[in-house]
C-alpha positions in Angstrom: -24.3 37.2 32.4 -26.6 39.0 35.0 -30.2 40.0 33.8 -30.7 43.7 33.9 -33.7 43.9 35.0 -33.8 41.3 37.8 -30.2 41.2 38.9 -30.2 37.6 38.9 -27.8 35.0 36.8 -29.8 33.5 33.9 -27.9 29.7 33.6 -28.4 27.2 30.9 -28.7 24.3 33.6 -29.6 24.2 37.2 -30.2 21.4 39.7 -32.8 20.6 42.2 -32.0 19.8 46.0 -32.4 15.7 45.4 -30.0 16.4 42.6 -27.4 18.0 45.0 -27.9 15.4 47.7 -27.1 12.6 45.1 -24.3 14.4 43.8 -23.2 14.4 47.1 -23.2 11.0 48.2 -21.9 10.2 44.9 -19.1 12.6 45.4 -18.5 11.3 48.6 -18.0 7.4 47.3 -16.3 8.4 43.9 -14.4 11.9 44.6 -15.1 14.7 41.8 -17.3 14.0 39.4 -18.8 15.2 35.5 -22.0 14.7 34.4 -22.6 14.4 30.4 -26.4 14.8 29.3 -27.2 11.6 27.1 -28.2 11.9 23.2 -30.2 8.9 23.3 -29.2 4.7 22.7 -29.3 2.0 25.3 -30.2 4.4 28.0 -32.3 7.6 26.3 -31.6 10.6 26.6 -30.5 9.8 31.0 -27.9 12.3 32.6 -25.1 10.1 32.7 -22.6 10.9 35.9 -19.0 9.9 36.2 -16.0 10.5 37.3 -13.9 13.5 36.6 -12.4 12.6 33.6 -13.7 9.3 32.7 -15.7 10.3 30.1 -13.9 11.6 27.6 -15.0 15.2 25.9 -13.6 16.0 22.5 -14.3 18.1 20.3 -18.3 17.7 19.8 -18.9 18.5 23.3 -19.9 21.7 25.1 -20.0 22.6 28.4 -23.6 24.1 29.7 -22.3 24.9 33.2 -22.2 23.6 36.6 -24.3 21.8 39.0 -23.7 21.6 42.7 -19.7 22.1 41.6 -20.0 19.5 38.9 -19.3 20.0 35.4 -22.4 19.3 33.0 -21.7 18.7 29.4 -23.7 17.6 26.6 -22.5 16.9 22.5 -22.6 20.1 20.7 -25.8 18.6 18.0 -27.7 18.2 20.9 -26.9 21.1 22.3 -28.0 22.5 18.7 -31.5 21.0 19.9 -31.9 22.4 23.4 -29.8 25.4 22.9 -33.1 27.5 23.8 -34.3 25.2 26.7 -33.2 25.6 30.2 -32.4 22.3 32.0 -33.2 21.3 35.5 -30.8 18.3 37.1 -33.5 16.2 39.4 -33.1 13.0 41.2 -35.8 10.5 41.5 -36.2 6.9 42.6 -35.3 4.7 39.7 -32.7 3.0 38.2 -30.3 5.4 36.4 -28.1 4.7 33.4 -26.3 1.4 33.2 -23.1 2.9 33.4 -23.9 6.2 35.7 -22.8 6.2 39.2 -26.5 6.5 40.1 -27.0 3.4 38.9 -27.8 0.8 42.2 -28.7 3.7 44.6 -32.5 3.6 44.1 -32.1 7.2 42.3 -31.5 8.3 39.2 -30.7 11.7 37.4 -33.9 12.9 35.8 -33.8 16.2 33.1 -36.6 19.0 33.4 -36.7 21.4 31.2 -38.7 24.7 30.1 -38.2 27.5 27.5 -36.5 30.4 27.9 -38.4 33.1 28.4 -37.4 36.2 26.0 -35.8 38.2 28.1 -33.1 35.0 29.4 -32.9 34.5 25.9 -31.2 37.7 25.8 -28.7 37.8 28.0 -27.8 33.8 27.1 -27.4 34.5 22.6 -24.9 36.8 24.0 -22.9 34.3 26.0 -21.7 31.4 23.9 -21.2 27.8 25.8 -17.7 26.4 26.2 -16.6 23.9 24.1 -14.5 21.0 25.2 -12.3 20.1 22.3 
């Protein structure tokens, strides 16, 4: 999965460093965790964060990766949507989702994304996502 031409690994989701610090306190009060990206309802479309095998994945869901050691996951008609969009994991002050385990600790997971650019695109239509089911 390495790009050629810059020798570095194209990913369908990263996460910033606020990200990783609230992954880690959360980690530290909740043990492992999974993050599933939301498709929209009560809370939008919030990354929702979990414990390890709380939420349960079947068969519609794909995994995009990992974040700071934490599985990120998504349902595979969204994924449909954002299959050519990169996604950024941020933290920011807020309330997160009503059931997240950001929820009450003045910061909430926050998506960024941007395009691929042609060349990711490459390497990534060559490297199908996991799916869950």
């Amino acid at each position: 999965m390495d790009d050629v031409q810059t020798n570095t690994k194209v990913t369908r989701v990263d996460s910033t460093e606020a990200a990783n610090q609230l992954i880690d306190m959360l980690r530290a009060k909740y043990g492992e965790l999974m993050i599933h990206q939301s498709g929209g309802c009560c809370d939008g479309s919030t990354p929702m964060c979990f414990g390890k095998g709380e939420f349960i994945l079947g068969d519609s869901d794909v995994q995009l990766g990992e974040v700071h050691g934490v599985g990120f996951y998504m349902s595979e008609s969204q994924f449909a949507y954002w299959e050519h969009t990169h996604l950024t994991l941020d933290a920011i002050p807020g309330m997160g989702g009503q059931f997240s385990y950001d929820n009450g600790t003045g910061m909430r997971f926050h998506i960024r994304s941007r395009l691929y650019s042609d060349e990711e695109w490459a390497v990534l239509e060559k490297t199908p996502v996991k799916h869950c089911g």
